[in-house]
C-alpha positions as CSV (number, residue, x, y, z in Angstrom):
1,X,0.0,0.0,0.0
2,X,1.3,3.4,-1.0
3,X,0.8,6.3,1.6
4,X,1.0,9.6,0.9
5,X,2.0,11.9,4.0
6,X,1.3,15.4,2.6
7,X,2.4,17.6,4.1
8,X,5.1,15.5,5.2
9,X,8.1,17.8,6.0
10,X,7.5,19.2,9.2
11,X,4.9,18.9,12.2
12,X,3.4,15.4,12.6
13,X,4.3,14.2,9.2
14,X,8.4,13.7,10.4
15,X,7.5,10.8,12.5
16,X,4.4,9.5,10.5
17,X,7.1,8.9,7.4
18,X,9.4,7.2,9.3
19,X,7.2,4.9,11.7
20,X,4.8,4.2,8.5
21,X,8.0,3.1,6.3
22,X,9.1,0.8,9.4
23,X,6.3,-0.7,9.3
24,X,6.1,-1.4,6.0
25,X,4.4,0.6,3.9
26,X,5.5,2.6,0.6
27,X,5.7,5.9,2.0
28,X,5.9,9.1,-0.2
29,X,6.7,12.2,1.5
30,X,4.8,15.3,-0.3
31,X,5.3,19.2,-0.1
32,X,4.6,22.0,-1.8
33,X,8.0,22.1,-2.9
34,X,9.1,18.8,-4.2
35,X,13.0,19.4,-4.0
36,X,12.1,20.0,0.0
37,X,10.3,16.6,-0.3
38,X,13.7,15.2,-1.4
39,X,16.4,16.6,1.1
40,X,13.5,15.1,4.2
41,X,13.3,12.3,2.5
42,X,16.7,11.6,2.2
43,X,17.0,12.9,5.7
44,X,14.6,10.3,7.1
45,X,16.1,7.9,5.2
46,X,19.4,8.4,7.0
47,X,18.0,8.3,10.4
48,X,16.5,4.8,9.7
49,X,19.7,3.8,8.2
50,X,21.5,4.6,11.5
51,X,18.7,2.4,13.0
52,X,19.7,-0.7,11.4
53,X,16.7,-0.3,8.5
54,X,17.7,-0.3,4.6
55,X,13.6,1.5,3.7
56,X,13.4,3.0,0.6
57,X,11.0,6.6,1.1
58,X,9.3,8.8,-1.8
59,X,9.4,12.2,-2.0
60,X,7.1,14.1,-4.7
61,X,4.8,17.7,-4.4
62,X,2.1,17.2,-3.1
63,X,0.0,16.9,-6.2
64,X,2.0,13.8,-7.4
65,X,2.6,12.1,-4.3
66,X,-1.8,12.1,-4.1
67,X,-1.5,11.0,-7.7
68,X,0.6,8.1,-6.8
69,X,-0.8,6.9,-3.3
70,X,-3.9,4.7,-2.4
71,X,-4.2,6.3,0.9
72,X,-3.2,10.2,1.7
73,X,-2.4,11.6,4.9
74,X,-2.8,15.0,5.9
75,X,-0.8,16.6,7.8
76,X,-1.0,19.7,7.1
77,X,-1.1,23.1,9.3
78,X,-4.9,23.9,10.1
79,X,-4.4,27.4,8.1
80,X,-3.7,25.7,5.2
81,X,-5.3,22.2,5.2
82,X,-8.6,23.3,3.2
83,X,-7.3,25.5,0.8
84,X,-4.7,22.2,-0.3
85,X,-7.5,20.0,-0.3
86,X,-9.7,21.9,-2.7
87,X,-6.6,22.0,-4.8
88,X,-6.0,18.4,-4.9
89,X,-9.8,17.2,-5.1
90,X,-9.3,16.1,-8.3
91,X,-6.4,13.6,-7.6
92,X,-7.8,12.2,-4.7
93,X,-11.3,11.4,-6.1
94,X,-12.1,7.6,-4.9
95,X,-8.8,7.4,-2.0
96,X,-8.9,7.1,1.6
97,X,-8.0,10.6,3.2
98,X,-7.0,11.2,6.6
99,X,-7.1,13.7,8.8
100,X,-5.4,14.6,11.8
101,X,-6.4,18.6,11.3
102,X,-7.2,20.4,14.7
103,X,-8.7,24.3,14.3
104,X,-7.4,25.9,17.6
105,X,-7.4,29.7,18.5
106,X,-5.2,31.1,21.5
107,X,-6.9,33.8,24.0
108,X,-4.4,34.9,26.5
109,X,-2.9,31.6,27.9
110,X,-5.5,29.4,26.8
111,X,-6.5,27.5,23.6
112,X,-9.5,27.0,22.7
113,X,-11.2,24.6,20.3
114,X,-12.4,26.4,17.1
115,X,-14.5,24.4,14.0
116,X,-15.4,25.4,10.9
117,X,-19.5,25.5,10.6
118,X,-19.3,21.6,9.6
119,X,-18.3,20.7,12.9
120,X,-15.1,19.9,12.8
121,X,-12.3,19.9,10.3
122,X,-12.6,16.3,9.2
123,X,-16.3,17.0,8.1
124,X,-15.5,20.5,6.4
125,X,-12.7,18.2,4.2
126,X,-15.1,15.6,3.4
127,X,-17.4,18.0,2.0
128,X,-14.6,19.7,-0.2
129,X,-13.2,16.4,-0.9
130,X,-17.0,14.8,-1.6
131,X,-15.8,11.5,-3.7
132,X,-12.8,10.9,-1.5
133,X,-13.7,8.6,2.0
134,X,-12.2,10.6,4.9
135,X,-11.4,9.5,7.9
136,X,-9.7,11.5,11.2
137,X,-7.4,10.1,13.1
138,X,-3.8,10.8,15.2
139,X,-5.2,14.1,16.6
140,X,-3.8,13.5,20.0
141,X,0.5,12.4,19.2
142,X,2.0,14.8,20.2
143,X,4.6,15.6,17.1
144,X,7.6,16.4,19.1
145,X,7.8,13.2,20.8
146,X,6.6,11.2,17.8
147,X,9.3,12.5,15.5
148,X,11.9,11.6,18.3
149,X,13.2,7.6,16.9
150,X,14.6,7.1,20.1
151,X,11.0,7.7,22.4
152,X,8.8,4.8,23.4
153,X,5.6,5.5,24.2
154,X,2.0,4.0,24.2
155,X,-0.7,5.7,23.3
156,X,-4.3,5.1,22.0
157,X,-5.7,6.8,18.4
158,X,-9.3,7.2,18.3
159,X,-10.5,6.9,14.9
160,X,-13.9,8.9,13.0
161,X,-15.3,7.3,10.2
162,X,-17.1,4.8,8.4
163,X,-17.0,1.2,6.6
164,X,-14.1,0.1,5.4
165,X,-11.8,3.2,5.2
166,X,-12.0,3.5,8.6
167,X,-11.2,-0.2,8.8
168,X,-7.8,0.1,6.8
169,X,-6.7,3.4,8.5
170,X,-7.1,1.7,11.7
171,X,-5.0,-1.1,10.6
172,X,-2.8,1.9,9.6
173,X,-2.9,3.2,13.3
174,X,-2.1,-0.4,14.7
175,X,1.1,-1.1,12.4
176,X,3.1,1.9,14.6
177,X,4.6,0.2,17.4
178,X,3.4,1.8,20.7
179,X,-0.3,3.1,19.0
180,X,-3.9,1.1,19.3
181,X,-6.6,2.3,16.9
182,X,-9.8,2.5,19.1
183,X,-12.9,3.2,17.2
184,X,-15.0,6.8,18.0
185,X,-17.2,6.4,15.8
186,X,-18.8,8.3,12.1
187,X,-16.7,10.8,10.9
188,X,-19.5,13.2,13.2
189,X,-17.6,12.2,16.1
190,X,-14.6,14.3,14.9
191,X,-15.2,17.2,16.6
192,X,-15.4,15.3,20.2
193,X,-12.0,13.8,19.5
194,X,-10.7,16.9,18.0
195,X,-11.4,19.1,20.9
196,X,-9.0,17.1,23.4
197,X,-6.1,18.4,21.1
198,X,-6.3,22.1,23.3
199,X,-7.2,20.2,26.3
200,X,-4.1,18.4,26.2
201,X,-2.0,21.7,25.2
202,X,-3.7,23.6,28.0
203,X,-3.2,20.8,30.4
204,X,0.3,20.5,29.5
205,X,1.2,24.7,29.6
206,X,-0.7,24.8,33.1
207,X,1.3,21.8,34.7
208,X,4.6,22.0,33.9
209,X,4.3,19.0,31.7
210,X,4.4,17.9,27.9
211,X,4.1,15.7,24.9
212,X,1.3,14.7,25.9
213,X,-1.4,12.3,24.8
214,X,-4.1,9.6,25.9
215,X,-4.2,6.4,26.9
216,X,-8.4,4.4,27.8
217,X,-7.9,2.6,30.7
């Protein structure tokens, strides 16, 4: 299976290239600026090589790495994510999309939840991206932490959508060592799931604490 991380230079997308191409999948790193793509895919490359792993990644724009994959990640800033959706509707017509997007706004020391008029972000995408089957997921890894090779964590991914989309992302989710896929429910449920991002920020600010995430127990 080929997966697309859009996006997949910087935030969440560092560690979602290199833990997706450990576990086996054909992972193509996408930007806006392709030759970007290439130096962060050779970069990740490297790091796995010093890890004992020989994993081949993909680097291509964004446009052709959505071209090219069966499933497309994106991890994209908030600011950005629906604009680069609406430009890439017509290559991801019929794939599996997911979405990790979180709308936040900061007031003073707090952040605050903020969706679109869809309810959440993951809802506002699937109506751009109306013939693609979206699914939300990995809102709550913190990237820092998840980008770090060396970290061992354990952490549970709730995951918003329907049939079987939501079925393979899941087995997407479980394939990262030290994640478990729990099912939230339609892609409706987004915004609940979405909303714990800025709880988990405000959480950490307040306490002296970070990188942090969930765990159902």
């Amino acid at each position: 299976m080929k997966i697309a991380v859009l996006g997949g230079t910087g935030n969440i997308g560092i560690g979602l290239s290199m833990r997706l191409s450990i576990a086996g999948y054909d992972v193509i790193v996408g930007s806006r600026d392709e030759k970007k793509a290439e130096e962060k895919a050779r970069e990740y490359m490297s790091v796995l090589e010093s890890m004992g792993y020989e994993n081949e990644i993909g680097y291509a724009s964004n446009r052709k790495a959505s071209e090219l994959c069966d499933v497309a990640i994106l991890a994209i800033p908030s600011d950005y994510i629906f604009s680069t959706a609406e430009s890439l509707k017509d290559v991801l017509d019929g794939k599996i999309v997911v979405s990790p997007a979180v709308p936040m706004k900061k007031e003073g020391r707090t952040f605050y939840y903020a969706p679109p008029p869809e309810g959440s972000a993951a809802e506002k995408i699937a109506s751009i991206l109306n013939n693609s089957q979206v699914v939300s997921a990995f809102h709550t890894i913190p990237a820092r932490k998840f980008a770090d090779m060396k970290s061992v964590f354990n952490w549970d991914v709730p995951v918003c959508g329907d049939g079987e989309a939501k079925e393979t992302v899941m087995e997407i989710v479980n394939s990262i060592d030290g994640l478990r896929a729990l099912d939230a429910g339609p892609l409706s449920s987004s915004r609940l799931v979405e909303s714990v991002t800025p709880l988990l920020i405000n959480v950490a600010l307040r306490s002296g604490m970070k990188d942090l995430s969930i765990k159902f127990v």
